[in-house]
C-alpha atoms as a printed R data frame, in Angstrom:
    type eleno elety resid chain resno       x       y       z
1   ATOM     1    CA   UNK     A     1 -69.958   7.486 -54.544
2   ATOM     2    CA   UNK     A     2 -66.814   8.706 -52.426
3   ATOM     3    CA   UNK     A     3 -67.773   8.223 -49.094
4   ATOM     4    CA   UNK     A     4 -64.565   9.785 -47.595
5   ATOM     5    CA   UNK     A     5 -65.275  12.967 -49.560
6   ATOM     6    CA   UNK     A     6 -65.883  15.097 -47.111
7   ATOM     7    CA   UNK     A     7 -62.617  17.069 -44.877
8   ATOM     8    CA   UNK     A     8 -62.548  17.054 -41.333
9   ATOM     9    CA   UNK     A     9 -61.874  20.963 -41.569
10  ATOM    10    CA   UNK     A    10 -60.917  21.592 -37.979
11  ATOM    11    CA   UNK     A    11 -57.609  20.768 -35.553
12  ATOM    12    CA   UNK     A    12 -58.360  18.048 -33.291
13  ATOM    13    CA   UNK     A    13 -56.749  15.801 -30.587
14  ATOM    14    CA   UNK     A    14 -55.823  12.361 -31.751
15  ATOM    15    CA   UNK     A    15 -53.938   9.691 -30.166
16  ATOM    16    CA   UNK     A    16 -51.139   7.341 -32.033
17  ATOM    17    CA   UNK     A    17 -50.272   4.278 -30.759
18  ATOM    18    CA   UNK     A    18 -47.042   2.898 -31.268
19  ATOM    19    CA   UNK     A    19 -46.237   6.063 -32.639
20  ATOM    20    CA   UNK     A    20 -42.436   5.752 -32.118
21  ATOM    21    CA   UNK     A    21 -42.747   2.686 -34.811
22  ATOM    22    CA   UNK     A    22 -42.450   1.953 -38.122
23  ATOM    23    CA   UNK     A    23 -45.427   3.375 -39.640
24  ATOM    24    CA   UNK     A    24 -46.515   5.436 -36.461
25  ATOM    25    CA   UNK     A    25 -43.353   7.743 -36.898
26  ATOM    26    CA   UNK     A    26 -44.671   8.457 -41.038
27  ATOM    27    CA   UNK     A    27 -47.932   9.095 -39.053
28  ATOM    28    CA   UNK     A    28 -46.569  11.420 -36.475
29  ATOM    29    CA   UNK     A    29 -45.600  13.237 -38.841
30  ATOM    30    CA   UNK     A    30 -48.104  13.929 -41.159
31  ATOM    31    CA   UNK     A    31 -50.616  14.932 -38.404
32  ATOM    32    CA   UNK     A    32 -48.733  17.390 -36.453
33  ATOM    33    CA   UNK     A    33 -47.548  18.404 -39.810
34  ATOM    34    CA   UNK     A    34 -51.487  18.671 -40.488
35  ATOM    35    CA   UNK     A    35 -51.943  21.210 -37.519
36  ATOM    36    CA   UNK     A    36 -53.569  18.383 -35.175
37  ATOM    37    CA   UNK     A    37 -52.821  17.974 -31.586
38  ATOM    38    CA   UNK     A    38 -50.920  14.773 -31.464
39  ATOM    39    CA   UNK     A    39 -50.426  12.430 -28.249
40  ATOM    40    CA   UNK     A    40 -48.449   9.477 -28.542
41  ATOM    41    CA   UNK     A    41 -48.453   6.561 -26.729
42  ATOM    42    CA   UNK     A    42 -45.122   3.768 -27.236
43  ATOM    43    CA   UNK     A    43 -43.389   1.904 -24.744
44  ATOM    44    CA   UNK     A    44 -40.004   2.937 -26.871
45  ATOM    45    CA   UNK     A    45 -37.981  -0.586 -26.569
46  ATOM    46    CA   UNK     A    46 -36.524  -0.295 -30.220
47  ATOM    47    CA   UNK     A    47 -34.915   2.931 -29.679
48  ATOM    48    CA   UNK     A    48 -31.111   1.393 -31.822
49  ATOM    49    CA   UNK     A    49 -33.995   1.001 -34.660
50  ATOM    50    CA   UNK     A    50 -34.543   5.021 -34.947
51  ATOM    51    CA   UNK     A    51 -31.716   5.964 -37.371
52  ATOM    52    CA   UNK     A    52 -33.255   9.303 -39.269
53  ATOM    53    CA   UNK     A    53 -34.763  12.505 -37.444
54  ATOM    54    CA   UNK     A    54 -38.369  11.707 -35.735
55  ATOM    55    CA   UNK     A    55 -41.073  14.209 -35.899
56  ATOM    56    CA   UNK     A    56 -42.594  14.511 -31.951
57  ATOM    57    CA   UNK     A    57 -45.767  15.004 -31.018
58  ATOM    58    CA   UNK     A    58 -47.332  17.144 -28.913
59  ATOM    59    CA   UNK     A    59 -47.392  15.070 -26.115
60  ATOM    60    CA   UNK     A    60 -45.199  11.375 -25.421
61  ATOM    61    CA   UNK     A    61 -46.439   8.955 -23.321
62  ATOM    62    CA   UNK     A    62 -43.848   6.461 -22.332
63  ATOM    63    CA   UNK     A    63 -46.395   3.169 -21.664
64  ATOM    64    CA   UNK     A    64 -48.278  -0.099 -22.790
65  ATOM    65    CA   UNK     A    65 -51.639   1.048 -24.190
66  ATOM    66    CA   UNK     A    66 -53.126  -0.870 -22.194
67  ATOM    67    CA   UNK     A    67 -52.426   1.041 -19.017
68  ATOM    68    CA   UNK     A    68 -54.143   3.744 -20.743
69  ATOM    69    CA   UNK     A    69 -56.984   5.437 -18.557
70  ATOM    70    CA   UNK     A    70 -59.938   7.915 -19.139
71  ATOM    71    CA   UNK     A    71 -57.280  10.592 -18.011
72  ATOM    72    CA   UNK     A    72 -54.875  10.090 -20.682
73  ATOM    73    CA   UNK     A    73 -57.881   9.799 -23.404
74  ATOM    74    CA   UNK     A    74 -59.596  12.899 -21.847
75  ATOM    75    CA   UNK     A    75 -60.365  15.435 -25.301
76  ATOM    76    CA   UNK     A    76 -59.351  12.810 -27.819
77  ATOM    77    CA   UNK     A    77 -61.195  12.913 -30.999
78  ATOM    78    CA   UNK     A    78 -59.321   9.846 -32.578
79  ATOM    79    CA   UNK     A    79 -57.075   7.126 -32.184
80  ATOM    80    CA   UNK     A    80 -54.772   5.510 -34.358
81  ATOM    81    CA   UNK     A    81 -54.182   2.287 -33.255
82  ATOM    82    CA   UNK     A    82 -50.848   0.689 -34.211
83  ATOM    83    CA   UNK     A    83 -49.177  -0.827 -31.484
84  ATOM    84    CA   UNK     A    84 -48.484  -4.481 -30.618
85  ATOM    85    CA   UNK     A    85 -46.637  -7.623 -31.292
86  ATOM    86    CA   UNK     A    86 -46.674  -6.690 -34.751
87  ATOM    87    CA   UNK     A    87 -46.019  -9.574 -37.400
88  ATOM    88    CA   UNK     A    88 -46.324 -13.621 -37.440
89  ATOM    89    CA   UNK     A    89 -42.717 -14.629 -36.251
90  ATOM    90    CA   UNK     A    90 -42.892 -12.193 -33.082
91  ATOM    91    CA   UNK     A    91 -46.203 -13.334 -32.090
92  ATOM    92    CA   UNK     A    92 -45.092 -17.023 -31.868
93  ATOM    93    CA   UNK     A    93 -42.517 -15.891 -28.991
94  ATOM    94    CA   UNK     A    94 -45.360 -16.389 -26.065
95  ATOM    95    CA   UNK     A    95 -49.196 -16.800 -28.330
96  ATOM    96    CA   UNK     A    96 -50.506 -16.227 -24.828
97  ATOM    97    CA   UNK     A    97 -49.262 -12.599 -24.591
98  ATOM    98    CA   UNK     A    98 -49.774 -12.019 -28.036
99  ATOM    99    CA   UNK     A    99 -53.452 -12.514 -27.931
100 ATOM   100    CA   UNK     A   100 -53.559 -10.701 -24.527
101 ATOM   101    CA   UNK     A   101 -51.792  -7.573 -26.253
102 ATOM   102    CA   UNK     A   102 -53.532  -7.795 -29.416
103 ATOM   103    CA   UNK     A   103 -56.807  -9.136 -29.045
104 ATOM   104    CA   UNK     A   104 -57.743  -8.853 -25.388
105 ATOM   105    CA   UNK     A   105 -55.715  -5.596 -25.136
106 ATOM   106    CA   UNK     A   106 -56.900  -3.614 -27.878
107 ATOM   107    CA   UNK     A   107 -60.945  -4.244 -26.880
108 ATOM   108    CA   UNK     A   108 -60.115  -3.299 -23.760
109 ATOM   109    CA   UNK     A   109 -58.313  -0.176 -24.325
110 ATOM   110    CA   UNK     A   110 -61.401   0.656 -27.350
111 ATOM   111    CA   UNK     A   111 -64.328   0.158 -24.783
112 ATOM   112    CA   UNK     A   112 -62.313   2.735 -22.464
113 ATOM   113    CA   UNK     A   113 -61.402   5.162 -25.727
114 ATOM   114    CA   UNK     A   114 -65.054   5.048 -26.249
115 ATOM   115    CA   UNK     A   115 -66.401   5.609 -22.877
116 ATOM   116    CA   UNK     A   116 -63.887   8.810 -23.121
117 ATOM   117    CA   UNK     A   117 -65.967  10.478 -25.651
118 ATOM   118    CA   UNK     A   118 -63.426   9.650 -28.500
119 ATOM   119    CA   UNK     A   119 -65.352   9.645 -31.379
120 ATOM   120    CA   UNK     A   120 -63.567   7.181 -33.893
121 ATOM   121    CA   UNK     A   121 -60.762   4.387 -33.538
122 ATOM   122    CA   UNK     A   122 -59.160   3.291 -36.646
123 ATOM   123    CA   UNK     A   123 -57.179  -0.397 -35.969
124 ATOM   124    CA   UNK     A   124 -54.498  -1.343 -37.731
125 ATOM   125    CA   UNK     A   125 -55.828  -5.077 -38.821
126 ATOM   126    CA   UNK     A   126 -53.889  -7.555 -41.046
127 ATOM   127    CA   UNK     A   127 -54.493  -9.298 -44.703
128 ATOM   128    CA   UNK     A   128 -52.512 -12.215 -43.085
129 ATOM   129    CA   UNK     A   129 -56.053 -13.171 -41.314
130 ATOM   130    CA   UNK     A   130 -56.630 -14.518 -45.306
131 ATOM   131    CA   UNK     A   131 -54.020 -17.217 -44.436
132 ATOM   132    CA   UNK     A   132 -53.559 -19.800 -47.544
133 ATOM   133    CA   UNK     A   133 -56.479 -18.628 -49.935
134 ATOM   134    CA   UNK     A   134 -55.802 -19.862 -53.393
135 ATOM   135    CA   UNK     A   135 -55.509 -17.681 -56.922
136 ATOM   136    CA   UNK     A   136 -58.903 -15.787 -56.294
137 ATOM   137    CA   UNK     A   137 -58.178 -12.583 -54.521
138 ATOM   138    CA   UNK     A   138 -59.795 -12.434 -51.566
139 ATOM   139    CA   UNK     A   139 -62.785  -9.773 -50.364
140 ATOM   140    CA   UNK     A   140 -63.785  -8.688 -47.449
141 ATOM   141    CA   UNK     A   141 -67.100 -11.087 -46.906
142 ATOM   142    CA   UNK     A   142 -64.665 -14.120 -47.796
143 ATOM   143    CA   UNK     A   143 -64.169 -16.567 -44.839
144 ATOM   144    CA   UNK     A   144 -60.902 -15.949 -42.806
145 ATOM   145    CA   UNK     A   145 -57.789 -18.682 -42.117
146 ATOM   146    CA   UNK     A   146 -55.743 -17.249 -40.037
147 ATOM   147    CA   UNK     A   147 -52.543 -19.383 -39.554
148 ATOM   148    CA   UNK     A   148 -50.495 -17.821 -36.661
149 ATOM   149    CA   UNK     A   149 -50.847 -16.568 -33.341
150 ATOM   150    CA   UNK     A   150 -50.498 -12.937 -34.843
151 ATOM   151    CA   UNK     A   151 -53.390 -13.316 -37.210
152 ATOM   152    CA   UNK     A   152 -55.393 -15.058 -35.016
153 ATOM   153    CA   UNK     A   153 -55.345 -11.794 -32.568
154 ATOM   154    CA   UNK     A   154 -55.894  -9.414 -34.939
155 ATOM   155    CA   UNK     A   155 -59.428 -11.249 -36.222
156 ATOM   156    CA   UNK     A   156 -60.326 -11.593 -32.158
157 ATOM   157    CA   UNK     A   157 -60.072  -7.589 -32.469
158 ATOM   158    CA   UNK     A   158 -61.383  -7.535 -34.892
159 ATOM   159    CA   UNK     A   159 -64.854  -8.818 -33.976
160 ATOM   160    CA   UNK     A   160 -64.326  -7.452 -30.155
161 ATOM   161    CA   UNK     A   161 -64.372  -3.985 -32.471
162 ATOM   162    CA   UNK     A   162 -67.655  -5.026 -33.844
163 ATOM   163    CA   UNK     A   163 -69.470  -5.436 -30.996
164 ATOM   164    CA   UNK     A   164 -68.950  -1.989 -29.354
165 ATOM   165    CA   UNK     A   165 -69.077   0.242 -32.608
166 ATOM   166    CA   UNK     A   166 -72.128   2.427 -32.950
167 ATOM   167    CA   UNK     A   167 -73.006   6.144 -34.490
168 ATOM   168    CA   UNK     A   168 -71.451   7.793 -31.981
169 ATOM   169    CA   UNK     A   169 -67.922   5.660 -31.594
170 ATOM   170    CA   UNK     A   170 -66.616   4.633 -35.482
171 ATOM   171    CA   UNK     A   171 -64.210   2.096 -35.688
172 ATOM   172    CA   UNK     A   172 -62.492   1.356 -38.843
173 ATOM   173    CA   UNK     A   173 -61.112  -1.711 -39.273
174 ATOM   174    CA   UNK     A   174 -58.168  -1.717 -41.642
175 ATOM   175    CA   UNK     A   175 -56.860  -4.818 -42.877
176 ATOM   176    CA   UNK     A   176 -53.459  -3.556 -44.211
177 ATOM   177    CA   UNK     A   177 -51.134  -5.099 -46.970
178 ATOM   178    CA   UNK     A   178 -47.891  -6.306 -45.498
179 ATOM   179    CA   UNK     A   179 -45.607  -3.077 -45.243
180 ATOM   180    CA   UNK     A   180 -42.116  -2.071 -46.583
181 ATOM   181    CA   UNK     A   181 -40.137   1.025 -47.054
182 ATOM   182    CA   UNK     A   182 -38.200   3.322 -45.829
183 ATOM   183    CA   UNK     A   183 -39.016   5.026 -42.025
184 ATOM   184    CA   UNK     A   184 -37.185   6.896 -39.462
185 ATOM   185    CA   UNK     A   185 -37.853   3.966 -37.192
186 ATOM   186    CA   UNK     A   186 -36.469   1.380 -39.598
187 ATOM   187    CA   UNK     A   187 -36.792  -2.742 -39.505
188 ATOM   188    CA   UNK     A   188 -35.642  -5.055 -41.679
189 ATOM   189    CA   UNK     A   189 -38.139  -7.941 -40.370
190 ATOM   190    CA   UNK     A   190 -40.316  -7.605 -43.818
191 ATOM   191    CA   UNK     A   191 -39.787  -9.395 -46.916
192 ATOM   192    CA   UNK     A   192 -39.427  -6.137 -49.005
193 ATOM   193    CA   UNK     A   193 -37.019  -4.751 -46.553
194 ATOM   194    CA   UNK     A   194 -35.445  -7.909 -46.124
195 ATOM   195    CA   UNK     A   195 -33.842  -8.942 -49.706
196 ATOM   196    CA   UNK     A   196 -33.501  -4.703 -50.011
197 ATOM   197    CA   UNK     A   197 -31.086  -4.883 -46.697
198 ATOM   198    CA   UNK     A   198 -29.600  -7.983 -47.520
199 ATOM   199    CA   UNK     A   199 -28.793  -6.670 -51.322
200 ATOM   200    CA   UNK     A   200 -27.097  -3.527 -49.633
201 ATOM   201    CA   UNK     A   201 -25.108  -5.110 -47.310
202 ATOM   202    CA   UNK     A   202 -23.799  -8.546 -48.838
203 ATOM   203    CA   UNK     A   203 -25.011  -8.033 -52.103
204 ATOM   204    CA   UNK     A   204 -27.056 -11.258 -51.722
205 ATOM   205    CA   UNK     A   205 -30.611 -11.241 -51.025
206 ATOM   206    CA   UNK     A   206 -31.885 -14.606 -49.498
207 ATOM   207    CA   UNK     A   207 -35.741 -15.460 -50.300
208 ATOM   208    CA   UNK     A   208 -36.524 -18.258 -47.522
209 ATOM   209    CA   UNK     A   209 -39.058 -20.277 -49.558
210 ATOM   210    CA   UNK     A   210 -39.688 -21.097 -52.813
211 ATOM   211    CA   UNK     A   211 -41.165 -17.531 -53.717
212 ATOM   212    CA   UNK     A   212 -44.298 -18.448 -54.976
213 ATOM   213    CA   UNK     A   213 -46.067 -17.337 -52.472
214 ATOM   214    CA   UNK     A   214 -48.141 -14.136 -52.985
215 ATOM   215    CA   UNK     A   215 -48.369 -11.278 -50.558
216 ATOM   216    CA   UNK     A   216 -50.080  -7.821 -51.312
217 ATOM   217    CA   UNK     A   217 -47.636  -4.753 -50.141
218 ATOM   218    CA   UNK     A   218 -47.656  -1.285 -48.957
219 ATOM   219    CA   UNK     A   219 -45.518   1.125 -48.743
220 ATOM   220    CA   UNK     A   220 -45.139   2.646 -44.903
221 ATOM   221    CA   UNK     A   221 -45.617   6.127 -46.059
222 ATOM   222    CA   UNK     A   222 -49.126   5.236 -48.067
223 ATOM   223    CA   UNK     A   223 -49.508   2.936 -44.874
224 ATOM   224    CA   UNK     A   224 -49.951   5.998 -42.538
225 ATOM   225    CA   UNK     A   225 -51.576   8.387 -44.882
226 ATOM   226    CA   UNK     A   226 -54.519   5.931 -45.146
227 ATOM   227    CA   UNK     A   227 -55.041   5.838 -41.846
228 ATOM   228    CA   UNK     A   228 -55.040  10.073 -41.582
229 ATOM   229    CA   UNK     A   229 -57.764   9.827 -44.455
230 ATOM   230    CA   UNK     A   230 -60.002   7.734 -42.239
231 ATOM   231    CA   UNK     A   231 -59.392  10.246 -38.808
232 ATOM   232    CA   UNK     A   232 -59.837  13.143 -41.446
233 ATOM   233    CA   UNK     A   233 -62.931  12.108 -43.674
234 ATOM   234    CA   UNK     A   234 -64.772   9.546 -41.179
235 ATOM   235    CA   UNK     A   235 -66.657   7.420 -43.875
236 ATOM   236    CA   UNK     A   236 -68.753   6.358 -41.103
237 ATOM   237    CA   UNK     A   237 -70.995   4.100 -43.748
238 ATOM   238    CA   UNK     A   238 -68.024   1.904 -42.930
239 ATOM   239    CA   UNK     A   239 -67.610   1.724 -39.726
240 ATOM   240    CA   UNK     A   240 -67.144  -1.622 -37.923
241 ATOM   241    CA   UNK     A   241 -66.454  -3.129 -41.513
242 ATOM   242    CA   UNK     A   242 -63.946  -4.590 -42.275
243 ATOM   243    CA   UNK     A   243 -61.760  -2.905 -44.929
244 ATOM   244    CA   UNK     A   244 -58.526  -4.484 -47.013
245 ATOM   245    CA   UNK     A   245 -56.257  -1.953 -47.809
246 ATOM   246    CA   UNK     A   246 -54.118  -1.901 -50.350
247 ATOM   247    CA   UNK     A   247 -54.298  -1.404 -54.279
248 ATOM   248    CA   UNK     A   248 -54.549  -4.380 -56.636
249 ATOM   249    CA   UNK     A   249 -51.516  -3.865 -58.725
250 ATOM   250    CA   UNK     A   250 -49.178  -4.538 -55.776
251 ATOM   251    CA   UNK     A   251 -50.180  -8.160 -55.018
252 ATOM   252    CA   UNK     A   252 -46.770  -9.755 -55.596
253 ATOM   253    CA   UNK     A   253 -45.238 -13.385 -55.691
254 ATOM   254    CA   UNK     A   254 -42.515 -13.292 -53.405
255 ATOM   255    CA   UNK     A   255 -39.883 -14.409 -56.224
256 ATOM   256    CA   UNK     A   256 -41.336 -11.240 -58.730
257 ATOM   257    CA   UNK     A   257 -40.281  -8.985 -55.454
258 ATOM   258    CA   UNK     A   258 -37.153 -10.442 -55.642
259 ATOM   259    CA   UNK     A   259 -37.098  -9.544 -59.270
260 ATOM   260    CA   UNK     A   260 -37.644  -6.071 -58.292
261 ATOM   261    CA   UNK     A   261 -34.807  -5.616 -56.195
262 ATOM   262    CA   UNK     A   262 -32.389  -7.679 -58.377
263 ATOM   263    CA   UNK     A   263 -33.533  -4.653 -60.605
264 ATOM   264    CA   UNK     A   264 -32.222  -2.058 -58.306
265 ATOM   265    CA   UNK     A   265 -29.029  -3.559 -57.629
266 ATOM   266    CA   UNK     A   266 -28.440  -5.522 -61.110
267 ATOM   267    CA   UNK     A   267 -24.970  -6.768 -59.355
268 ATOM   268    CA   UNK     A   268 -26.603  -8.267 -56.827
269 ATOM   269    CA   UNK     A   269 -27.632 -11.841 -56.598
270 ATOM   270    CA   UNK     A   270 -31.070 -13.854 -55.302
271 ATOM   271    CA   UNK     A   271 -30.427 -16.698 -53.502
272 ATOM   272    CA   UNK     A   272 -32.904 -19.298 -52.985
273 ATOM   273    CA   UNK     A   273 -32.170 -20.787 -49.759
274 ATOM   274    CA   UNK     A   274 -33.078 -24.854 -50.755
275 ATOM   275    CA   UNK     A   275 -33.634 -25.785 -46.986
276 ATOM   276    CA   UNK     A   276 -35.927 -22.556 -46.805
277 ATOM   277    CA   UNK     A   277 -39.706 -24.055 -44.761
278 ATOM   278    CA   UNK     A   278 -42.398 -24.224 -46.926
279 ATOM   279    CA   UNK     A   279 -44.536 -20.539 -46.491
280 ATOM   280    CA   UNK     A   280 -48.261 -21.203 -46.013
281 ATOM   281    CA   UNK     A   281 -49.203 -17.808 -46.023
282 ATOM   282    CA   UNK     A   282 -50.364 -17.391 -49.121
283 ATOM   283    CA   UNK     A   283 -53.064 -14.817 -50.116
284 ATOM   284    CA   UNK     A   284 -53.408 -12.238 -52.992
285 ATOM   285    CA   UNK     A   285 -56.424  -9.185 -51.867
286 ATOM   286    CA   UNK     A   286 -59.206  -7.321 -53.768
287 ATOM   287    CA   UNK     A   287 -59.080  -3.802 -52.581
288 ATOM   288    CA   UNK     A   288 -62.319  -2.633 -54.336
289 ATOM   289    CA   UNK     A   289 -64.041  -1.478 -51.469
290 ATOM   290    CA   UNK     A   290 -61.021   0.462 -50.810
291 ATOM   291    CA   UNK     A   291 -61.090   2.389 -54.029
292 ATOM   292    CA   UNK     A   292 -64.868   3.377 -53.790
293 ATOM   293    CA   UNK     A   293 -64.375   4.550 -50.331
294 ATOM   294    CA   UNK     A   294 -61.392   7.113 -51.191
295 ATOM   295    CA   UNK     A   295 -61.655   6.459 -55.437
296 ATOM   296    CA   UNK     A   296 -58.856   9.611 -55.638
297 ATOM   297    CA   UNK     A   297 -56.387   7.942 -53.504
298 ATOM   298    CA   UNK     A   298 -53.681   7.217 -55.067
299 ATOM   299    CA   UNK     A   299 -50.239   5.526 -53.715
300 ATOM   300    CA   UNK     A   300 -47.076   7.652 -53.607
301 ATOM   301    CA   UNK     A   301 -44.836   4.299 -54.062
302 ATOM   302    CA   UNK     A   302 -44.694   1.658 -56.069
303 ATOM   303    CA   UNK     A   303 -43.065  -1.315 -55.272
304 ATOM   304    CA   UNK     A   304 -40.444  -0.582 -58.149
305 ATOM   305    CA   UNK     A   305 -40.185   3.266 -56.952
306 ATOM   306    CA   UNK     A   306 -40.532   2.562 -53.109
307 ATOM   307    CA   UNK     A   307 -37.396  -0.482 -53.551
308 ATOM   308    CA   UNK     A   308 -35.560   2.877 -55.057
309 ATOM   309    CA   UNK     A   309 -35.816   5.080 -52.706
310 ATOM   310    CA   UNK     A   310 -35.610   2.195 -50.064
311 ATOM   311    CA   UNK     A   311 -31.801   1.675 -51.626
312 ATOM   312    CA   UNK     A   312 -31.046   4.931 -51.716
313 ATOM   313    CA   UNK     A   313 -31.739   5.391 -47.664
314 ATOM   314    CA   UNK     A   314 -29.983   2.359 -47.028
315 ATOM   315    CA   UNK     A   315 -27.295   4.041 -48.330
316 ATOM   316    CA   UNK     A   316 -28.235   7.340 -46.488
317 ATOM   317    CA   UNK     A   317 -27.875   5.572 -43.294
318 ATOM   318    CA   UNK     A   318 -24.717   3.685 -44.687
319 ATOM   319    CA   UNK     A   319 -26.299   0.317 -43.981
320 ATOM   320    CA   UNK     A   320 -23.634  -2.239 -43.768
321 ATOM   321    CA   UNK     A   321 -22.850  -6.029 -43.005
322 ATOM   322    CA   UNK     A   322 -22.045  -5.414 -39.178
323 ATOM   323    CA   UNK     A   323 -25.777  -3.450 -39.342
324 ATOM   324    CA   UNK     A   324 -27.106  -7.029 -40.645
325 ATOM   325    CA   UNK     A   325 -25.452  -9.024 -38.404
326 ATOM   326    CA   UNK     A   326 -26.332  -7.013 -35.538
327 ATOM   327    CA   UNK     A   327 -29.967  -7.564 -36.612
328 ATOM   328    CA   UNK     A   328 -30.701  -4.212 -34.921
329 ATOM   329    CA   UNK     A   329 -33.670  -3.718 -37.099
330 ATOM   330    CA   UNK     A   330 -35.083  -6.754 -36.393
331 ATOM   331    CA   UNK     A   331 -37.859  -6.369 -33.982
332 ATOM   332    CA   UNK     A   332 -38.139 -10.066 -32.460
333 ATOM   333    CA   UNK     A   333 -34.643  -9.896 -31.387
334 ATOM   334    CA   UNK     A   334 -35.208  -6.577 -28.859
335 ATOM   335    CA   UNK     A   335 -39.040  -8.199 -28.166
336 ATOM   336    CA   UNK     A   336 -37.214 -11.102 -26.632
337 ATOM   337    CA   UNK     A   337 -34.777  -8.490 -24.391
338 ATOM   338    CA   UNK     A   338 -37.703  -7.083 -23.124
339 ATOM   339    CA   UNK     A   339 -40.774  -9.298 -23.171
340 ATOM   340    CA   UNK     A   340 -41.119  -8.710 -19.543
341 ATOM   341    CA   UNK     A   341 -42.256  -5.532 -20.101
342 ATOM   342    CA   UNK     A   342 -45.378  -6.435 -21.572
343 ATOM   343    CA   UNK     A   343 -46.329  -9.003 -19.119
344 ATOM   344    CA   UNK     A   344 -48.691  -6.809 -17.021
């Protein structure tokens, strides 16, 4: 059975957080392309990482979702999630703010979404909540092991998402594959992205362990159209369940993605950096309850075809050395500029 089957048929109002980010901007996109009324919501502090043209939405507001009120949610059908301190290196900056942002924060902001009258709330979870899981990949029903400070928030939402879910406020909790690709609001802070940048501009891309650790991917553009088929079909069967998503052929080994993009630039060169810390994130993911929610989904990249067209924007965008060394599409270094901001 396709539970997602159905189309929403209508234009509605729906709410992005972190919609001036890496997978919010693909997002942006796709539902004002759509014909929905879009407000976003994004505090903006990684405006040097915006290096392609951004699709607005109907409405920007400049603020932390968390100083979001029944005013600014007023009419919204849906949310889209996506903001916060958004991957296991940036959350270990201050854990306490990270769980107030991510955990704390998103319940918070939810319960007031669904006092509003919003209708569903899709969250962007994490796989990383799988921590070190051994060769079996892991469902849904399997126990968690979170290992950081990020992961750790994201499960606290997780079950804070639980609680207040009912027929008339969906939440969809989607644990998403770690993402990569290209985006008008670029980073280089992911493994894909990272040995893709570091390829482009040295020639040399630099895997920090011993790449055997295995990590199941997504590309940001399938990233974002998953979450439009959840605001679009509401599978509400599914609602307050947890959901991996992701599609089985793209668990990877780290050292087979670095295979990948040694294919795209055959003159290029892995490194193995020998004093690299041992990775204990370790997890491949079943995404069978994926597939029978939305069986006809298919992804538009694979990793082989998304590392292509990832070289050839790097290239659009004439990525170069002084752009790595700048490490202006690394999110931790602006975070740390501006971490002030989110203390509230």
């Amino acid at each position: 059975m396709e539970f997602g089957s159905s189309s929403l048929g209508q234009i509605v109002k729906i709410l992005i957080t972190g919609n001036l980010g890496f997978v919010g901007s693909h997002l942006t996109e796709l539902l004002v392309s759509a014909g929905h009324q879009v407000v976003g919501c994004d505090l903006s502090i990684f405006p040097d990482a915006v290096c392609d043209d951004l699709m607005l939405p109907n409405l920007q507001l400049n603020k932390d979702f968390r100083l979001l009120d029944r005013n600014d949610l007023s009419g919204v059908y849906a949310v889209a999630h996506l903001a916060g301190i958004s991957n296991d290196p940036m959350g270990e900056i201050n854990p306490g703010l990270t769980q107030e942002v991510n955990g704390n924060g998103t319940v918070e902001f939810a319960q007031i979404a669904k006092e509003s009258g919003t209708r569903i709330f899709v969250f962007a979870s994490s796989c990383s909540i799988y921590g070190s899981s051994g060769s079996r990949p892991k469902l849904e029903s399997d126990q968690t092991n979170p290992l950081t400070e990020y992961a750790s928030s994201k499960l606290f939402a997780e079950v804070g998402l639980q609680r207040i879910a009912n027929k008339d406020f969906h939440v969809y909790i989607l644990r998403n594959s770690t993402a990569y690709g290209a985006s008008p609001v670029f980073r280089t802070d992911l493994v894909v992205n990272d040995l893709a940048a570091g390829m482009c501009a040295n020639g040399v891309a630099e895997i920090k362990s011993d790449g055997s650790p295995w990590r199941p991917l997504i590309h940001c553009r399938d990233m974002a159209r998953v979450f439009k088929e959840f605001i679009e079909c509401d599978p509400n069967q599914v609602s307050s369940f947890p959901i991996n998503i992701g599609f089985e052929e793209e668990n990877f080994q780290v050292k087979d993605i670095g295979d990948v993009v040694q294919s795209i630039w055959p003159s290029g060169m892995i490194r193995f950096l020998p004093s690299g810390a041992i990775d204990y994130r370790n997890y491949k993911v079943d995404f069978n309850l994926f597939r029978s929610i939305f069986p006809s989904f298919k992804p538009e990249f694979s990793l082989n075809s998304g590392v292509g067209n990832l070289k050839k924007f790097l290239e659009k965008i004439n990525y170069s050395s002084t752009d790595h060394i700048s490490k202006k599409f690394v999110r931790i270094q602006e975070l740390r500029k501006h971490i002030n901001v989110l203390q509230i």
